[in-house]
C-alpha positions as CSV (number, residue, x, y, z in Angstrom):
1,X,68.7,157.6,130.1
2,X,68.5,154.4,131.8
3,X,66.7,152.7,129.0
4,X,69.0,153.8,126.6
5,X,71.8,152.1,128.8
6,X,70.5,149.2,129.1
7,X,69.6,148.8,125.9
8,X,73.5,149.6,124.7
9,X,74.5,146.7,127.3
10,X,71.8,144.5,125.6
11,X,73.6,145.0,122.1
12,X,77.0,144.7,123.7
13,X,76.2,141.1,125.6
14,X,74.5,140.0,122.1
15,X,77.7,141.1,120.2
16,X,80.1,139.0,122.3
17,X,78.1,136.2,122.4
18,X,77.9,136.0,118.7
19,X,81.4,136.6,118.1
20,X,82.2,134.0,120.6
21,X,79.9,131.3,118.4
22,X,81.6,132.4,114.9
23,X,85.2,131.8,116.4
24,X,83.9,128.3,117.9
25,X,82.7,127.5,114.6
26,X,85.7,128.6,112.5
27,X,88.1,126.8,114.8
28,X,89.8,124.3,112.8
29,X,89.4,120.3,113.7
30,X,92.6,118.8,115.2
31,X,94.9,117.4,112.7
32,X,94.8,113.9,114.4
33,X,90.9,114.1,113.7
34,X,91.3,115.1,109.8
35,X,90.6,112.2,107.2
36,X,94.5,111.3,105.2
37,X,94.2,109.6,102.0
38,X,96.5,106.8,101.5
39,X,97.3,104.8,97.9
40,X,95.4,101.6,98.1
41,X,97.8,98.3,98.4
42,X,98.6,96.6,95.3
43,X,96.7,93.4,95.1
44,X,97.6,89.6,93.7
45,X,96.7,89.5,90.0
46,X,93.5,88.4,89.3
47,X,95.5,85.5,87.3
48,X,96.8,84.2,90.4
49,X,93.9,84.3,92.9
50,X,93.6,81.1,92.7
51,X,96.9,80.2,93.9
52,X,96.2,82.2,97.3
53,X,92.7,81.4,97.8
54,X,93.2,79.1,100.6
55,X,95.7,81.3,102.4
56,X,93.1,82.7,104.5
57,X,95.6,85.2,106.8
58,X,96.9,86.8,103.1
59,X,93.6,86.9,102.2
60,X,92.4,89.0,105.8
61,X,95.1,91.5,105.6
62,X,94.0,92.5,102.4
63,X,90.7,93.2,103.6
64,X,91.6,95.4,106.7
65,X,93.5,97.6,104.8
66,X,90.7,99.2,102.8
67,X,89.6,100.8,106.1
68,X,93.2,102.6,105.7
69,X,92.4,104.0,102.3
70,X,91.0,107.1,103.7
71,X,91.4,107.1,107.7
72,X,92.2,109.7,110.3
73,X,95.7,109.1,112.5
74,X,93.2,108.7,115.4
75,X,91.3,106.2,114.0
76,X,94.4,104.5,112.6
77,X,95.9,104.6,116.0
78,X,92.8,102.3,117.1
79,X,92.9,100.3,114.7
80,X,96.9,99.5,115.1
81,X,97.3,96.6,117.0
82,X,94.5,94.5,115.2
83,X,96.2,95.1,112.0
84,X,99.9,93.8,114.1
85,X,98.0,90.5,115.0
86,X,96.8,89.7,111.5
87,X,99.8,90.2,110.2
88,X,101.6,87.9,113.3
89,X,99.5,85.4,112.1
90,X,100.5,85.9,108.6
91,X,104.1,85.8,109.8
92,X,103.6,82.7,111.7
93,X,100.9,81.0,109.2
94,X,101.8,77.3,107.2
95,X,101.8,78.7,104.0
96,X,101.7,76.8,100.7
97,X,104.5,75.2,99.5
98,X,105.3,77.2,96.3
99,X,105.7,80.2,99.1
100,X,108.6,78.9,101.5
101,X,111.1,80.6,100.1
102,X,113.7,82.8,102.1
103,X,113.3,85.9,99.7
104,X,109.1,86.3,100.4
105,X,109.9,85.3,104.0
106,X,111.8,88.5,104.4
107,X,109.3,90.8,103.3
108,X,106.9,89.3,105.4
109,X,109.3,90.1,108.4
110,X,109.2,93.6,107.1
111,X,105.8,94.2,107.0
112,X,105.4,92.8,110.7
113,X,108.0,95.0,112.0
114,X,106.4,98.1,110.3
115,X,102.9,97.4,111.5
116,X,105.0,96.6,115.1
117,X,106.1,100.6,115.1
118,X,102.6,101.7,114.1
119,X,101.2,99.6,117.0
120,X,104.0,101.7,118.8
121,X,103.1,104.4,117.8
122,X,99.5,104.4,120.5
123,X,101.9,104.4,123.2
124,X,103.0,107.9,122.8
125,X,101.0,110.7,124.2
126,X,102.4,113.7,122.2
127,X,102.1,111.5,118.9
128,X,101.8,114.1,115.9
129,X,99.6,113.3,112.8
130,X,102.2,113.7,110.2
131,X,104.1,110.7,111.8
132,X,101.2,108.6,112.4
133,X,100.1,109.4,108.5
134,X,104.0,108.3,107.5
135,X,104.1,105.0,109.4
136,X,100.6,104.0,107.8
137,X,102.0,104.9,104.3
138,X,105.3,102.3,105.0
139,X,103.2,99.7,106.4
140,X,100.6,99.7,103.5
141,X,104.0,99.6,101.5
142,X,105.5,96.9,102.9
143,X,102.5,95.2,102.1
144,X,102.2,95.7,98.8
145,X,105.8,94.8,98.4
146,X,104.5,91.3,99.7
147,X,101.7,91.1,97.5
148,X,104.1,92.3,94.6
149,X,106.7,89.3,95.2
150,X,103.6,87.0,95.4
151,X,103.2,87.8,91.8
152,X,106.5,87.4,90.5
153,X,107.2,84.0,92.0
154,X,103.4,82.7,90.9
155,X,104.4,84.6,87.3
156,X,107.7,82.9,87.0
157,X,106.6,79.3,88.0
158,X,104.0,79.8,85.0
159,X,106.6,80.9,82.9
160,X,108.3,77.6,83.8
161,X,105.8,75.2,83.4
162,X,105.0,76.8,80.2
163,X,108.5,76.8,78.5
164,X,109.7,74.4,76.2
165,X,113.7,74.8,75.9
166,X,115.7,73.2,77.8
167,X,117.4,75.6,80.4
168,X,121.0,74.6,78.7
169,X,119.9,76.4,75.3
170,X,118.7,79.8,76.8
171,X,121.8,79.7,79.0
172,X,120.5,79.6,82.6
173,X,122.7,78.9,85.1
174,X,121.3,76.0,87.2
175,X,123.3,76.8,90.0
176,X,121.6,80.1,90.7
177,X,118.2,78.9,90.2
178,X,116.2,78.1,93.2
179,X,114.2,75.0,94.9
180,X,110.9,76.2,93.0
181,X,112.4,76.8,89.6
182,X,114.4,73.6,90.2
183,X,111.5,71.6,90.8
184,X,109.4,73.1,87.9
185,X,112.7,72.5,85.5
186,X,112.3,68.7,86.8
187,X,109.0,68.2,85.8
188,X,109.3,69.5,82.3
189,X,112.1,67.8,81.7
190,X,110.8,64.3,82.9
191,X,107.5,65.3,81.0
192,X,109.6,65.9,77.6
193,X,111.1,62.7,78.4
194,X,108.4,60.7,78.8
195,X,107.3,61.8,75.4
196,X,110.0,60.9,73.4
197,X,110.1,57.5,74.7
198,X,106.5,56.6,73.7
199,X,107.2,57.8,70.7
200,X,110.1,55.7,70.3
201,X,108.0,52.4,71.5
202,X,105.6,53.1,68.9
203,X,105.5,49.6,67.0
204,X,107.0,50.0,63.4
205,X,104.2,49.6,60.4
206,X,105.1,47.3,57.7
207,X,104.8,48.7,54.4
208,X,102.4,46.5,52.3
């Protein structure tokens, strides 16, 4: 009789103990710790590459946000304030000339004040993942809306240099266009002009 109880506490103390390992393993990871997949940034045409190439603080943002393709809000969280002082830099970087303009300066100042709330975001102790996965989501936006405006002010200088109407017969209004288009306007005209008067100083061949 003594056997036979042991051996039932035996089973029972076996029992628990494995019961206790298959609810360890079944317990799910913490939501901060699970991997979030974000849309990759859109990036400056290939067309145009060579317009940025020396803008070395565009050119580092880009690179740190692959790591926020697929990243866990923990690992996000760590990675936060890096990301706000490359894009500080950015924000206080000499950039080229055909990017001084008011309307790319402002989306600049966007995506610094996003990356500012994810950087934020480390200071709170009850942080949730589905907040930390949002603010990720609107900086990487904010980015691409940079990289996006990059492309339409190289795309429409292009368009400029490669036109050859005079703004007055496609009936632009010069007042509205800006410093850049101005400037690109200038040279074509000036170009146009110099043509016509060589071709007007060409001496006159007498017939024979």
């Amino acid at each position: 009789m003594k056997y036979i109880y042991l051996l039932v506490v035996l089973v029972f103390t076996l029992s628990c103990k494995n019961n206790n390992g298959t609810e360890k393993a079944e317990k799910p990871k913490p939501l901060m710790s699970l991997v979030e997949t974000h849309a990759a940034t859109k990036d400056i045409l290939f067309t145009h590459l060579k317009e940025v190439k020396d803008w070395k603080e565009l050119k580092e943002i880009d690179s740190f946000f692959v790591k926020f393709r697929k990243i866990t809000p923990n690992e996000a969280l760590s990675n936060a304030v890096e990301l706000k002082d490359l894009i500080k830099r950015l924000n206080d970087s000499i950039r080229p000339e055909n990017f001084k303009i008011p309307s790319l300066t402002a989306r600049i100042n966007i995506l610094y004040n996003e990356a500012l709330r994810l950087a934020d975001l480390t200071e709170i102790g009850a942080i949730k993942a589905k907040e930390v996965n949002t603010q990720v989501a609107k900086t990487m936006a904010a980015f691409s809306n940079v990289n996006t405006k990059i492309n339409n002010i190289l795309a429409k200088i292009r368009f400029e240099t490669e036109i050859n109407i005079d703004v007055k017969f496609i009936g632009l209004d010069t007042t509205k266009i800006d410093a850049i288009s101005k400037k690109s306007i200038a040279k074509k005209r000036t170009k146009k002009q110099l043509n016509k008067n060589r071709t007007f100083n060409l001496p006159k061949i007498k017939k024979q």
